[in-house]
Backbone bond lengths (Angstrom), bond angles and torsions (degrees), N, CA, C in turn:
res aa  C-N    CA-C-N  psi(-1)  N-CA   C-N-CA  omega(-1)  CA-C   N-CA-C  phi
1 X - - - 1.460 - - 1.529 109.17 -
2 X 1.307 120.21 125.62 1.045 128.76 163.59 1.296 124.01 -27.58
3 X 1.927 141.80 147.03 0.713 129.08 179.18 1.652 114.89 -114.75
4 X 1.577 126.17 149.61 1.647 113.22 176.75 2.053 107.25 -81.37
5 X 1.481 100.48 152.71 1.737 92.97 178.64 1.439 98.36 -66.42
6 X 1.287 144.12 24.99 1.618 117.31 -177.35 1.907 83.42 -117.61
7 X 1.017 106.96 -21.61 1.695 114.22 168.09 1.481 123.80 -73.44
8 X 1.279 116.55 -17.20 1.294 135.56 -174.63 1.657 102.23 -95.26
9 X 1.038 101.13 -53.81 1.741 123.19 179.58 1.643 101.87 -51.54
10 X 1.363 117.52 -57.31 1.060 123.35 -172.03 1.857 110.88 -74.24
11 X 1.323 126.16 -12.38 0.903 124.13 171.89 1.109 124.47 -82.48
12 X 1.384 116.22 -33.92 1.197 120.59 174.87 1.446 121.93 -88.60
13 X 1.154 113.84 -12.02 1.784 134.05 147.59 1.206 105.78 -47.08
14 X 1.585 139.35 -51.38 1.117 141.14 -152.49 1.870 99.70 -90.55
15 X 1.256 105.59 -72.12 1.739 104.51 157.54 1.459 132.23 -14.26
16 X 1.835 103.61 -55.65 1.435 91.28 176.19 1.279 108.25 -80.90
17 X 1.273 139.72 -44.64 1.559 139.13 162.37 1.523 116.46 -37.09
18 X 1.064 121.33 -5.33 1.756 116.06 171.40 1.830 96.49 -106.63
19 X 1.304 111.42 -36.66 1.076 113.94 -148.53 2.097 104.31 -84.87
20 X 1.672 95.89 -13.77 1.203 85.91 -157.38 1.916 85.12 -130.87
21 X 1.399 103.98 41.68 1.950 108.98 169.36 1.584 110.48 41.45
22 X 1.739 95.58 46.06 1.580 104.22 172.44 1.677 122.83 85.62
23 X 1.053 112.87 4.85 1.761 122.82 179.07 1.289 114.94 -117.60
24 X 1.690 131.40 117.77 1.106 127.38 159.19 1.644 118.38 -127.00
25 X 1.258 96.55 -179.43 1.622 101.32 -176.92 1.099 112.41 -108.50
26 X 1.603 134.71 -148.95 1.434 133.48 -135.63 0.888 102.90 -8.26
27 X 1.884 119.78 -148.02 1.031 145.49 -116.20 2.173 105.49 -56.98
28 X 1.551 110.14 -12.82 1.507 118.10 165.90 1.066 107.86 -118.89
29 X 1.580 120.54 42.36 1.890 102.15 179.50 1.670 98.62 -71.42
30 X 1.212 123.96 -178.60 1.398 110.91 -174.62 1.327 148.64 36.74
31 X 1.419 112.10 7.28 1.402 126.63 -174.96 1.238 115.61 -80.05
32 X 1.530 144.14 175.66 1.429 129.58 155.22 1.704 88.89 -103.37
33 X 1.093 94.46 128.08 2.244 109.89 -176.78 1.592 97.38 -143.63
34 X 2.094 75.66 136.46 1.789 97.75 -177.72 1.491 102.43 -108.16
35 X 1.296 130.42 179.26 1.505 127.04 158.37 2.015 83.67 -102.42
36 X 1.493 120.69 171.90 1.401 133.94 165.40 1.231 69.40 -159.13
37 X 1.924 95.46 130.61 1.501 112.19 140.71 1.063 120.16 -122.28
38 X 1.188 128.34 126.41 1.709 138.44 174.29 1.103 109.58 -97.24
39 X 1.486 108.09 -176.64 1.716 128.26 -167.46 1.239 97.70 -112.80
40 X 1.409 140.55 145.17 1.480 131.03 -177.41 1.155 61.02 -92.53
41 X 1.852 75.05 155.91 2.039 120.43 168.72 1.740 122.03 -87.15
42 X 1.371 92.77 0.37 1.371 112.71 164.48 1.769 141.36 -118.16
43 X 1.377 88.55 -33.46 1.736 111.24 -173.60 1.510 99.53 -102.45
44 X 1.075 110.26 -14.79 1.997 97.34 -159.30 1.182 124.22 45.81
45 X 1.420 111.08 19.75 1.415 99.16 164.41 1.637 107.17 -100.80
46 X 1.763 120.90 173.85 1.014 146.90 173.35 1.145 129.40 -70.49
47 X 1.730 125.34 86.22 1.346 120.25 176.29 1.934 137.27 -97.18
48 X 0.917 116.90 141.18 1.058 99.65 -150.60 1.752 96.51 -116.07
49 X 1.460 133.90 130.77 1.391 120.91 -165.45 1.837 92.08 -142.76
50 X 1.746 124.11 142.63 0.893 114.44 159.19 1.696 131.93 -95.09
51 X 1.340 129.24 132.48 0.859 138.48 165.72 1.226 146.26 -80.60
52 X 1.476 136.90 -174.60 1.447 139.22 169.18 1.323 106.35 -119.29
53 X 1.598 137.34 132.64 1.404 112.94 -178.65 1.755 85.77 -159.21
54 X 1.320 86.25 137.65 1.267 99.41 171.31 1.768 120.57 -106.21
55 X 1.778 126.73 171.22 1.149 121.07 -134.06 1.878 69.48 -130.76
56 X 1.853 103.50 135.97 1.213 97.39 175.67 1.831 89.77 -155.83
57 X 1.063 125.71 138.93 1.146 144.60 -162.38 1.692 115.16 23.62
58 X 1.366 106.42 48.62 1.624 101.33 170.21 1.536 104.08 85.72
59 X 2.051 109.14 9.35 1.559 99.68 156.30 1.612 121.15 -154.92
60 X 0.822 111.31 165.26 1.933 121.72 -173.35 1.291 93.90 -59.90
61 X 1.513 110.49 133.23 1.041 121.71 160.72 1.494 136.26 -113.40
62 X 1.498 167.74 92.76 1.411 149.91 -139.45 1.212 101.37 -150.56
63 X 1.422 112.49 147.69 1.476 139.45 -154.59 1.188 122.81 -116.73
64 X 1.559 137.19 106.75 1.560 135.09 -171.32 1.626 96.03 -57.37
65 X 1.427 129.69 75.56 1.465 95.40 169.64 1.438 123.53 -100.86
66 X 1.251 104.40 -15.88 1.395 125.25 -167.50 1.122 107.68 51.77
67 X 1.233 147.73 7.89 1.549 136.18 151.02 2.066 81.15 116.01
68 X 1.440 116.25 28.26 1.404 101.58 -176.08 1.128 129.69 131.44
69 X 1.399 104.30 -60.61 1.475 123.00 -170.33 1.000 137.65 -40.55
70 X 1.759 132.11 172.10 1.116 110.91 -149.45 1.863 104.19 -104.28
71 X 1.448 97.35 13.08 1.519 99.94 -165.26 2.131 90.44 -131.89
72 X 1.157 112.52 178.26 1.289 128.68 -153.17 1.833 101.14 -112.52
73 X 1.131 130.89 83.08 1.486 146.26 179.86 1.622 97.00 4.35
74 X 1.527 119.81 163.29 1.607 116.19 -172.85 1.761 84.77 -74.76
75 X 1.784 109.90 -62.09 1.412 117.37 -155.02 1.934 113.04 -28.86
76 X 1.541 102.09 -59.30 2.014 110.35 166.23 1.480 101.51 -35.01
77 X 1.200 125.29 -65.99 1.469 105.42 -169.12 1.599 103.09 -58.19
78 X 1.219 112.48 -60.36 1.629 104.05 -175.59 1.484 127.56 -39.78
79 X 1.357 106.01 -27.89 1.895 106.03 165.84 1.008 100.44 -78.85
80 X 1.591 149.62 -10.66 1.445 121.22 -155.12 1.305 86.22 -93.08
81 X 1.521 130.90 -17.52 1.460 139.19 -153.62 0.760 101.21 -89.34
82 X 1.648 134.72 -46.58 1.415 163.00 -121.54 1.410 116.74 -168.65
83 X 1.360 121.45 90.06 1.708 108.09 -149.92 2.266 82.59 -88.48
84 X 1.187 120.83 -44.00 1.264 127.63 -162.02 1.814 104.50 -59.16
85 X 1.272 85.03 126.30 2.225 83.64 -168.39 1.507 97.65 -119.41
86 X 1.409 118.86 -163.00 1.077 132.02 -167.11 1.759 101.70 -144.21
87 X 1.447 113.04 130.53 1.214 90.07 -179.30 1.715 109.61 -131.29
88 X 0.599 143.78 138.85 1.805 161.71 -154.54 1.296 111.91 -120.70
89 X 1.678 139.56 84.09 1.482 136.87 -171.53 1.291 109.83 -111.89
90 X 1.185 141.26 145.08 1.538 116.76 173.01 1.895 116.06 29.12
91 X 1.427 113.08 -129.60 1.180 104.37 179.50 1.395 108.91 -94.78
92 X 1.322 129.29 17.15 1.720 121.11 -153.12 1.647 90.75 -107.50
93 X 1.027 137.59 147.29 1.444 149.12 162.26 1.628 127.13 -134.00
94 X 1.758 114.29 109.55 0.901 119.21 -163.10 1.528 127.25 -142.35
95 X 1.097 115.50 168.22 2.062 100.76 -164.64 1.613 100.69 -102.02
96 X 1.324 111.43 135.96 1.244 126.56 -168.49 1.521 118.61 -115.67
97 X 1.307 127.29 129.29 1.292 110.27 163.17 2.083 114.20 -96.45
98 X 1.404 98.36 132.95 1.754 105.35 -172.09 1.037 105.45 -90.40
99 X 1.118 132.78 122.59 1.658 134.19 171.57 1.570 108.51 -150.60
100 X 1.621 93.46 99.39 1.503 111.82 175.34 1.598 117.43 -61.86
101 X 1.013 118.11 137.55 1.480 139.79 -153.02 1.862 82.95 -77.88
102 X 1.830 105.63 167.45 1.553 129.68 -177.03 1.505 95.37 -130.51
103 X 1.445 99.76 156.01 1.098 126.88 161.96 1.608 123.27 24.45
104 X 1.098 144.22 -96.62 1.280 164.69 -170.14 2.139 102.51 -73.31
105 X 1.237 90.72 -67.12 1.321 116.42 -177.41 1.733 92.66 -53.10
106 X 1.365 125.97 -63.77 1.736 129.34 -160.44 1.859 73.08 -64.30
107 X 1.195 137.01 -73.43 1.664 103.60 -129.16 2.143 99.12 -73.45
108 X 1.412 115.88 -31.32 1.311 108.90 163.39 1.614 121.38 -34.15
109 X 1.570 94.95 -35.30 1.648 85.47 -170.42 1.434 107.91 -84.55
110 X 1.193 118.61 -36.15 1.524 136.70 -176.99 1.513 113.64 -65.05
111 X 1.223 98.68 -15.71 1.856 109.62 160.78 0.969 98.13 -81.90
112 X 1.561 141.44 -73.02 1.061 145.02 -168.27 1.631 116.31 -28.81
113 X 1.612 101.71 -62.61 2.002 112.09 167.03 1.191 117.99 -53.27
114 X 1.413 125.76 -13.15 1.352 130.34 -167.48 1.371 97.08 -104.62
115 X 1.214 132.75 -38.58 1.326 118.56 166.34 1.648 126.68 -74.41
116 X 1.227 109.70 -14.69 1.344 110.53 172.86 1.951 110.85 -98.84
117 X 1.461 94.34 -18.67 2.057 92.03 172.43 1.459 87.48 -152.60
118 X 1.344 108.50 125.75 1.456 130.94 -179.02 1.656 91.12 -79.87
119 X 1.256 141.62 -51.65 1.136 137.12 179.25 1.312 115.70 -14.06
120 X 1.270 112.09 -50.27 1.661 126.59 -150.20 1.661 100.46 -65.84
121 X 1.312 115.00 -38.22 1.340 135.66 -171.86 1.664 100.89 -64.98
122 X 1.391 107.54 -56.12 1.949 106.06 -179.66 1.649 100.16 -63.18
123 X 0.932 128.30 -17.86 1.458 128.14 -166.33 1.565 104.62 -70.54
124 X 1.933 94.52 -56.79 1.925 103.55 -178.04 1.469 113.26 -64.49
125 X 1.581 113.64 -16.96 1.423 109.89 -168.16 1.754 101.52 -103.83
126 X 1.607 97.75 42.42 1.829 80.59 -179.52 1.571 89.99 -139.75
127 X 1.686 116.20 10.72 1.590 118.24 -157.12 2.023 97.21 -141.22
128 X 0.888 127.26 178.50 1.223 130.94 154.31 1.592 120.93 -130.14
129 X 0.941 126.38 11.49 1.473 137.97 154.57 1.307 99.25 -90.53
130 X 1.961 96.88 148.03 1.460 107.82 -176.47 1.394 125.77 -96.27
131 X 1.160 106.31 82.17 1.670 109.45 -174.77 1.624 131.11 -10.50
132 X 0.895 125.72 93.73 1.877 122.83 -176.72 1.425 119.33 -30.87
133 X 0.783 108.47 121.72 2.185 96.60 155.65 1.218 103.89 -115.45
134 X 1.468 108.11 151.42 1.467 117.12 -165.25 1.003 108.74 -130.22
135 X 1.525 133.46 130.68 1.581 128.20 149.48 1.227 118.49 -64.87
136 X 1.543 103.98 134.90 1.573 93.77 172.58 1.902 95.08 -115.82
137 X 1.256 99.18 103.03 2.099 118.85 -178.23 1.279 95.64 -67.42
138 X 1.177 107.42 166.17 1.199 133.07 141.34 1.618 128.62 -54.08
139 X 1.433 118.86 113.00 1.492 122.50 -154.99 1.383 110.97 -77.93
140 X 1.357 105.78 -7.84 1.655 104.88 179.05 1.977 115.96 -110.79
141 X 0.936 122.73 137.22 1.354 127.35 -144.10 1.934 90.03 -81.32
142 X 1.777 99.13 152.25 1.294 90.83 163.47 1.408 147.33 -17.77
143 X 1.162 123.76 145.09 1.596 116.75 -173.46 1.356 116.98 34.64
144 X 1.325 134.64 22.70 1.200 138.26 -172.01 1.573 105.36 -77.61
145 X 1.726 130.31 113.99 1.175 105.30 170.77 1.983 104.06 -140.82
146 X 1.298 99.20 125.67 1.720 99.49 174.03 1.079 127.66 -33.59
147 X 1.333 110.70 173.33 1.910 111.22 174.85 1.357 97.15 -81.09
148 X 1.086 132.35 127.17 1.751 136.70 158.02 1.474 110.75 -12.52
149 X 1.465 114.09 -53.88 1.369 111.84 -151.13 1.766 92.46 -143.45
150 X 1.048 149.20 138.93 1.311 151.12 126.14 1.310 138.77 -115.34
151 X 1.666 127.03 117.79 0.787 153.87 -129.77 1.289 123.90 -124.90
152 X 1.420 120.69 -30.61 1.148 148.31 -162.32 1.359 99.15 -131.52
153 X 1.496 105.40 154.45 1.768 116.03 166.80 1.466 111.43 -76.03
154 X 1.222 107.48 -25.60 1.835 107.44 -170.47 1.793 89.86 -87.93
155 X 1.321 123.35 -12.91 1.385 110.21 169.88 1.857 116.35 -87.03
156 X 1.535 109.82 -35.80 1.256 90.03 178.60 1.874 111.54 -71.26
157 X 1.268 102.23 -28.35 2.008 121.63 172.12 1.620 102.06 -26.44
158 X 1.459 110.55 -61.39 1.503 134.03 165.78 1.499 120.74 -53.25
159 X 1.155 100.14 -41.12 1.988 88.96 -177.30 1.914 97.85 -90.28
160 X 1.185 126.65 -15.57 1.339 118.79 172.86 1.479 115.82 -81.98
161 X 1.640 113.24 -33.58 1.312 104.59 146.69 1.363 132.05 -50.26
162 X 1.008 120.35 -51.83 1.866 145.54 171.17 1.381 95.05 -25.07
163 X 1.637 120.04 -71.77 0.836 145.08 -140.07 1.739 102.29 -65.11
164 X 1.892 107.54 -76.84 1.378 125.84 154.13 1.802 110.37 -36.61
165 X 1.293 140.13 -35.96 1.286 115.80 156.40 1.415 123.30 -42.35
166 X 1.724 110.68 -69.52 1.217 134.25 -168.37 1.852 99.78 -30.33
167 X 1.644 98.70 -64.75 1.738 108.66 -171.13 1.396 110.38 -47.16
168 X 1.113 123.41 -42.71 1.431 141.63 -161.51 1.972 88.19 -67.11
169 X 0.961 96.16 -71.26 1.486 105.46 -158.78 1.979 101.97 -58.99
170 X 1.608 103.85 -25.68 1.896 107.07 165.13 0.970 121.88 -44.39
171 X 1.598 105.77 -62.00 1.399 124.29 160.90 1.486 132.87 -21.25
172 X 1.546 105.15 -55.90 1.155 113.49 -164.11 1.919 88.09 -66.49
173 X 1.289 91.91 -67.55 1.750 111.21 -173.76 1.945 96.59 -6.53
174 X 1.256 83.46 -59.66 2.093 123.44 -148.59 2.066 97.66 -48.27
175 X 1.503 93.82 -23.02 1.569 129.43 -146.71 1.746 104.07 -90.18
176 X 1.786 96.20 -45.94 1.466 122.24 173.74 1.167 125.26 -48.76
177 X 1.862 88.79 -71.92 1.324 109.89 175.20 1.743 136.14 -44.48
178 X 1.956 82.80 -36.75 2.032 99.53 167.82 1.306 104.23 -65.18
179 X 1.176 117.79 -51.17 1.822 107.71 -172.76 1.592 122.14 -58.67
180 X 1.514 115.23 -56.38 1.354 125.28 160.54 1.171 121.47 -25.56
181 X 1.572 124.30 -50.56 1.301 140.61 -174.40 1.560 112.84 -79.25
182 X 1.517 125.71 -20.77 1.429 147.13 160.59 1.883 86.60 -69.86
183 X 1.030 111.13 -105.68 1.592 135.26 -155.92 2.235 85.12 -26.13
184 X 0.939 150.00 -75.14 1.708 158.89 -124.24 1.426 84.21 -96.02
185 X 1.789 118.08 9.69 1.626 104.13 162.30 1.337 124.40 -70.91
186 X 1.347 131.14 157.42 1.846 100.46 177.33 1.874 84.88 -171.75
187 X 0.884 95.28 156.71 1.739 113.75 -168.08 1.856 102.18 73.59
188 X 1.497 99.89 -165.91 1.534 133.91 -155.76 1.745 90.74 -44.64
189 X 1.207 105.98 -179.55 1.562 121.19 171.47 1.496 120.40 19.72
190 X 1.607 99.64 161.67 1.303 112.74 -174.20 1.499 114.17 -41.48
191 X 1.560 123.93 162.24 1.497 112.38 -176.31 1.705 113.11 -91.74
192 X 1.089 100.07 133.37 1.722 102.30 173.49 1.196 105.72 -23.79
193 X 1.683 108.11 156.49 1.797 131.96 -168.92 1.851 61.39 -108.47
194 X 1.782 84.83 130.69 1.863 118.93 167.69 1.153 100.25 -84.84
195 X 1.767 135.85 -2.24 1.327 113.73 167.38 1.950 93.18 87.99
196 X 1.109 126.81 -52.80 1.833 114.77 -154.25 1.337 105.04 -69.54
197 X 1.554 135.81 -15.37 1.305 131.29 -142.49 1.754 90.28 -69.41
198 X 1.832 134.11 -48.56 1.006 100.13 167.83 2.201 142.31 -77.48
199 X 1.677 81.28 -7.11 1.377 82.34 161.27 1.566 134.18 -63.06
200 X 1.002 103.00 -53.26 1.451 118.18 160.11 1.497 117.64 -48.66
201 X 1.407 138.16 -20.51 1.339 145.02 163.66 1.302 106.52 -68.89
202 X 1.119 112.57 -64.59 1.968 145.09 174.91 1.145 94.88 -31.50
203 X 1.377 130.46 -80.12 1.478 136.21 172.92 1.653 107.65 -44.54
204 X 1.347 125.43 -78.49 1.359 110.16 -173.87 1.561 132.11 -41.79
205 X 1.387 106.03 -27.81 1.832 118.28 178.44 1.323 91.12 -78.87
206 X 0.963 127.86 -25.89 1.681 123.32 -179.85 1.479 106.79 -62.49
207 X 1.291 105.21 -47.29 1.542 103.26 -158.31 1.436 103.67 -89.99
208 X 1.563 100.49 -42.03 1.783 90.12 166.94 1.602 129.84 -41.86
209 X 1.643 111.50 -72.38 1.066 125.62 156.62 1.456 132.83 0.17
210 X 1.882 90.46 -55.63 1.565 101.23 171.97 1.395 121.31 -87.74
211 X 1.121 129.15 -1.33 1.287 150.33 -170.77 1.529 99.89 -70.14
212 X 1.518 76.23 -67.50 2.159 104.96 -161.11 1.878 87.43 -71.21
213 X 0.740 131.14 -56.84 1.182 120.55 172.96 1.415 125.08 -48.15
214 X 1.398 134.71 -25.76 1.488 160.36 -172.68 1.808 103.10 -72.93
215 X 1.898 87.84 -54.71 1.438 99.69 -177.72 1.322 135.17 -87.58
216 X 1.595 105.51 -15.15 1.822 123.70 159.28 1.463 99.89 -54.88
217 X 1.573 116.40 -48.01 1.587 102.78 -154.25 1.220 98.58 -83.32
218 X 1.513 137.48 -9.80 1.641 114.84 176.99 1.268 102.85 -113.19
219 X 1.598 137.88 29.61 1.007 124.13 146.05 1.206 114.17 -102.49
220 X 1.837 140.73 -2.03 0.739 141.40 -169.46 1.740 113.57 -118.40
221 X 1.584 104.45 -14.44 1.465 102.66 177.37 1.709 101.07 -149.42
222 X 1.576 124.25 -25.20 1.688 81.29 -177.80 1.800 102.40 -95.43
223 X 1.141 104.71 -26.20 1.739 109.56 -172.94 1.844 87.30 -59.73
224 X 1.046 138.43 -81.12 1.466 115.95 -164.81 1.793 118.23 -49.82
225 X 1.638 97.16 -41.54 2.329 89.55 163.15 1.264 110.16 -54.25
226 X 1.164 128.96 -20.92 1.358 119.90 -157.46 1.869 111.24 -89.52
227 X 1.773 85.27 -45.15 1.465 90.01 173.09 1.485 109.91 -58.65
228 X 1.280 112.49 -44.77 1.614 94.08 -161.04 1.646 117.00 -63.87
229 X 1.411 115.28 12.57 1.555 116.44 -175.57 1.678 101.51 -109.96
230 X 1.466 114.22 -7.11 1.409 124.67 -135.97 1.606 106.72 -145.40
231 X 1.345 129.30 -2.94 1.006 111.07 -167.40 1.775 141.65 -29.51
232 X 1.059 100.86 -34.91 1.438 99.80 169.47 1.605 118.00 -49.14
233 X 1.547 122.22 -13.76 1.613 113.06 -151.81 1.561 83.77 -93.19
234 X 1.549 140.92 -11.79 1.136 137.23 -149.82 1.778 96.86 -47.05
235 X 1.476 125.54 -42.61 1.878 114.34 -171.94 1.420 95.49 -63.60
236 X 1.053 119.29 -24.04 2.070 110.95 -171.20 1.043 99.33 -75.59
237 X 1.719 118.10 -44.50 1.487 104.70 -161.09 1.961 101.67 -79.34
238 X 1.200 126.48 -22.50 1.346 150.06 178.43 2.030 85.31 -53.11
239 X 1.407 105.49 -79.48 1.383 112.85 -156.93 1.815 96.92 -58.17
240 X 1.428 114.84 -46.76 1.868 97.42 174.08 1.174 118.15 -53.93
241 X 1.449 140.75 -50.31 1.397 143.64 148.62 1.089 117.99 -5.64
242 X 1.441 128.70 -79.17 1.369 131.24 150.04 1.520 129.32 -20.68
243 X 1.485 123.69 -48.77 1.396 131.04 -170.22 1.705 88.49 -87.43
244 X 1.249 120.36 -19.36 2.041 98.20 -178.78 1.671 76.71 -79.97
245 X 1.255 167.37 -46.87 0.861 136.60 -143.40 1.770 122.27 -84.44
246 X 1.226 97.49 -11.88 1.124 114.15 -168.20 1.466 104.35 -84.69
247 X 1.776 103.16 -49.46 1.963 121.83 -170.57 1.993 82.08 -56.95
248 X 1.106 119.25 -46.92 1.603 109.21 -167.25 1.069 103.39 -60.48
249 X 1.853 135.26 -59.20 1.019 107.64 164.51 1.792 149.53 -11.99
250 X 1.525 82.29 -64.70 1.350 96.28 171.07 1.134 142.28 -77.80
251 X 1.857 123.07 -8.41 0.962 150.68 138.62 1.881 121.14 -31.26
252 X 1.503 99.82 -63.68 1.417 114.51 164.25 1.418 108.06 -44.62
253 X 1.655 122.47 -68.60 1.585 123.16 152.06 1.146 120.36 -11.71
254 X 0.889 126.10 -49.32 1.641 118.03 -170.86 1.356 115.01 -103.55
255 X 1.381 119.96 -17.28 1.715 116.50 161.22 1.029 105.06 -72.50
256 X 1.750 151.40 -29.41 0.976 134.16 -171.64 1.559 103.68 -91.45
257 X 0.949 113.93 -22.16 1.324 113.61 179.61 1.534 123.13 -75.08
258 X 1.401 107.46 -37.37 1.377 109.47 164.47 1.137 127.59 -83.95
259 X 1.598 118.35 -12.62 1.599 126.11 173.16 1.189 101.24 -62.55
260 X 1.597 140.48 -24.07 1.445 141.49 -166.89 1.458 108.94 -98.32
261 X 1.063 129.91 -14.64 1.546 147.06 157.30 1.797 102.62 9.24
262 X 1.425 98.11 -68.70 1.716 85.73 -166.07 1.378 111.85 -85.33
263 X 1.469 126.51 7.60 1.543 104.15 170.34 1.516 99.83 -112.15
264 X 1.399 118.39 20.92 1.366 110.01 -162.20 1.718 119.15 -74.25
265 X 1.168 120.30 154.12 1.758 99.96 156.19 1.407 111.35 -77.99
266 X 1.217 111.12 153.92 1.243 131.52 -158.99 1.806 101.22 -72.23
267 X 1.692 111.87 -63.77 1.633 104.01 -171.82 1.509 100.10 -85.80
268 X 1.088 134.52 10.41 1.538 106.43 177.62 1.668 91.06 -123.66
269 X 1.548 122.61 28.33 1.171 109.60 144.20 1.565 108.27 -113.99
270 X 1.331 123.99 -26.52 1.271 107.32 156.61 1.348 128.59 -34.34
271 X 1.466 101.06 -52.27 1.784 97.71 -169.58 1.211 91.70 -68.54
272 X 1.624 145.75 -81.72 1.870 144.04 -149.89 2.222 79.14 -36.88
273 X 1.164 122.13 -44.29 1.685 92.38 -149.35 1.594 107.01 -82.10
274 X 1.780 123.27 -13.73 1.089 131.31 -176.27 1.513 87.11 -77.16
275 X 1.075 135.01 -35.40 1.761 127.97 -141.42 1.959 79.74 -82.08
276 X 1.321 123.83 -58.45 1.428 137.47 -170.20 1.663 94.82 -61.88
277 X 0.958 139.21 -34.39 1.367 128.68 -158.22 2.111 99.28 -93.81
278 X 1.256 86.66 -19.80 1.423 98.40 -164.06 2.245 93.18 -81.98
279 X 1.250 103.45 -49.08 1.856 108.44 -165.60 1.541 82.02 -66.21
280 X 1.423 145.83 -53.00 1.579 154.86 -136.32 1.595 85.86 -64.96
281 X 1.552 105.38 -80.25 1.390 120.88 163.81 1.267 122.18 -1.71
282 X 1.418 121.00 -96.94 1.487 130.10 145.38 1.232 122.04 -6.11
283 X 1.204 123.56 -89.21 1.174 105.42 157.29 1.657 147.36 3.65
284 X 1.822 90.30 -84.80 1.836 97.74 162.76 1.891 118.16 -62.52
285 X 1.387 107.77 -8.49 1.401 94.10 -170.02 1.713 93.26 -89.41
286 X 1.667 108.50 -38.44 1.887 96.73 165.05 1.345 123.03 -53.61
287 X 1.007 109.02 -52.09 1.660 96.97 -176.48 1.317 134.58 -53.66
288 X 2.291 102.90 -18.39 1.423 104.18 173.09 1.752 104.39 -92.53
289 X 0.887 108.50 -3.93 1.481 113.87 168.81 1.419 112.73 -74.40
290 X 0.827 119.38 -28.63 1.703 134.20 -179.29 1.020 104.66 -89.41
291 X 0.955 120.43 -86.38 1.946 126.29 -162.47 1.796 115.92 -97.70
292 X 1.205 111.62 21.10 1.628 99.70 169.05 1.661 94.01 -99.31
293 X 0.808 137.48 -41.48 1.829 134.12 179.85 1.649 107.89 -51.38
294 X 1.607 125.40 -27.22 1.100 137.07 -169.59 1.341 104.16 -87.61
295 X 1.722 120.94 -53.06 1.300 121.92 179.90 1.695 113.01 -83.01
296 X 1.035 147.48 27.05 1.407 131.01 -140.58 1.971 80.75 -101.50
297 X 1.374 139.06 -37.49 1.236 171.24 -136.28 1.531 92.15 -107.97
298 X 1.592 120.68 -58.49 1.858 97.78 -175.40 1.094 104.28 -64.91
299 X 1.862 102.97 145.17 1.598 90.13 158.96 1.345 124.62 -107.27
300 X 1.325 126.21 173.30 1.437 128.71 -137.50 2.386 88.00 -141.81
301 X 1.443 104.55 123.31 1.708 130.78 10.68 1.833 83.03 -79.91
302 X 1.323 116.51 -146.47 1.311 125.98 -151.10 1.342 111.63 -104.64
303 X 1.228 158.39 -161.97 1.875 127.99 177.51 1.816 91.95 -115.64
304 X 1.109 126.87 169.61 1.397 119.69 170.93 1.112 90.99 -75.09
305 X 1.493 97.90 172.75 1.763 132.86 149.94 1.485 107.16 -26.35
C-alpha cells in the first residue's frame, strides 16, 4: 500500500530518533521530542507518531494540535480507545497511561504548554475545537509494586493478578476523590467539574482491557497446555470459561457505570461498584485456587526450542 509524505516524514522522524538516542534535526532540531505509540481504535494495530511534549509537575505532557486543524490527530482517538501507550524518550522506553485533562484542569495545563512553547497558542487560534492535552501517567497504579523475581507461571499468574487488583482498587480511589471534590462544593452554582471523570475512564479501560486480554490468553493457550498434562481438570477449565464470560459481562457493567460518574449519586454508586469489585475479586481469587498448584512446576518465561 502506498504511502502519504506526512507518513514518510514521520518515518524517518522515527529512524533518526532511534538511531540517534532521541535527537534529531530539521523540522525538531532542538525540540524536546517523544515517540507515543498507540493502538488504533479501529485496526488494532500499533502506531507509532513523534511528538513535542513538555514536562509539568513530574509528568509528560502532549497536545492534539495537529499543527491546527480542523479535526483531532488519529493518535487522541487511539488513546481514547486504548488509554495504555508506549512511550520512547531519549533512550528510555516505557508504558504509559494517557488521560487528557477536563475542563478547569485542561486550560491550567494548556497555560502551562504555552508558557513553555508559545507555538501551542498559534495552533488554538487557527481552529475552533479545543485542542487536548494529555497526561501521559504512570501505567501502573499507586503503590503498585511487582514480585522481585518470577520464576514460575503460577508466579507471573500472580503478579498479573497483583497487577488487575492494584487498577481495580485506583479506580475505586479515582471514584473517591470525584465525590469528595462534588460534596466540599458550597455557595452559588453547580459544583466545579474535578477534572477525573476522564481519568477515571482512562483507568477503567485500562483495567478492563487488561482483563479481557488476561482472559483471551488462558483460554486460548494455557487452559488447553494445561489440559493436555491434566485431563481430568477439563469441568474446571469448562467452569473458568464460563466465569470470563460472565467477568465480561460485568466488565461492560462497570464502563457504563463509570462513564456516568459525574451525575451519579454518590452511595448507590458506591454500592453497584463494591458489588462489581467484589464478583471481579472472586473471580481472581478462584482462578489462584485452581491453577497456582498446577503451575507452581512451569517455568516462567518458558525455555526456547
Amino acid at each position: 500500500m502506498p504511502t502519504t509524505p506526512a507518513q514518510d516524514f514521520n518515518r524517518s522522524v522515527i529512524e533518526e530518533f532511534r538511531a540517534n538516542r532521541g535527537k534529531v534535526g530539521g523540522w525538531f532540531e532542538g525540540e524536546d521530542l517523544l515517540l507515543l505509540t498507540t493502538t488504533g481504535a479501529r485496526s488494532g494495530a500499533e502506531h507509532t507518531t513523534p511528538l513535542g511534549f513538555v514536562r509539568h509537575e513530574g509528568v509528560l505532557l502532549v497536545v492534539g494540535s495537529n499543527l491546527g486543524a480542523p479535526a483531532h490527530p488519529a493518535w487522541y482517538h487511539n488513546l481514547l480507545a486504548h488509554p495504555q501507550v508506549r512511550v520512547e524518550l531519549g533512550t528510555d522506553a516505557f508504558d504509559a497511561l494517557a488521560v487528557p485533562a477536563e475542563g478547569a484542569r485542561r486550560e491550567e495545563l494548556f497555560e502551562a504548554v504555552v508558557r513553555a512553547a508559545p507555538g501551542y497558542a498559534d495552533y488554538q487560534e487557527r481552529t475552533t475545537r479545543v485542542l487536548p492535552v494529555v497526561r501521559l501517567e504512570p501505567a501502573e497504579p499507586d503503590g503498585w509494586q511487582p514480585p522481585a523475581a518470577v520464576r514460575t507461571l503460577a508466579g507471573k499468574l500472580l503478579e498479573v493478578h497483583t497487577w488487575l487488583r492494584a487498577q481495580l482498587r485506583h479506580v475505586g480511589a479515582e471514584t473517591e476523590a470525584h465525590f469528595a471534590a462534588r460534596a466540599a462544593h458550597t455557595g452559588p452554582g453547580g459544583p466545579p467539574a474535578p477534572g477525573l471523570g476522564l481519568q477515571i475512564r482512562q483507568r477503567c479501560l485500562a483495567f478492563c482491557q487488561g482483563l479481557e486480554f488476561h482472559h483471551t490468553s488462558e483460554d486460548a493457550h494455557l487452559f488447553p497446555g494445561t489440559l493436555a498434562h491434566h485431563p481430568h481438570l477439563a469441568p474446571v477449565f469448562e467452569r473458568l470459561r464460563e466465569e470470563h464470560r460472565t467477568v465480561a459481562r460485568i466488565q461492560g457493567e462497570l464502563v457504563a457505570l463509570l462513564g456516568a460518574v459525574a451525575i451519579a449519586e454518590p452511595e448507590r454508586f458506591r454500592a453497584e461498584l463494591a458489588r462489581m469489585t467484589a464478583e471481579l475479586n472472586a473471580h481472581l481469587d478462584h482462578e489462584e485456587e485452581v491453577l497456582l498448584p498446577l503451575l507452581e512446576e512451569v517455568p516462567w518465561p518458558p525455555p526456547r526450542p
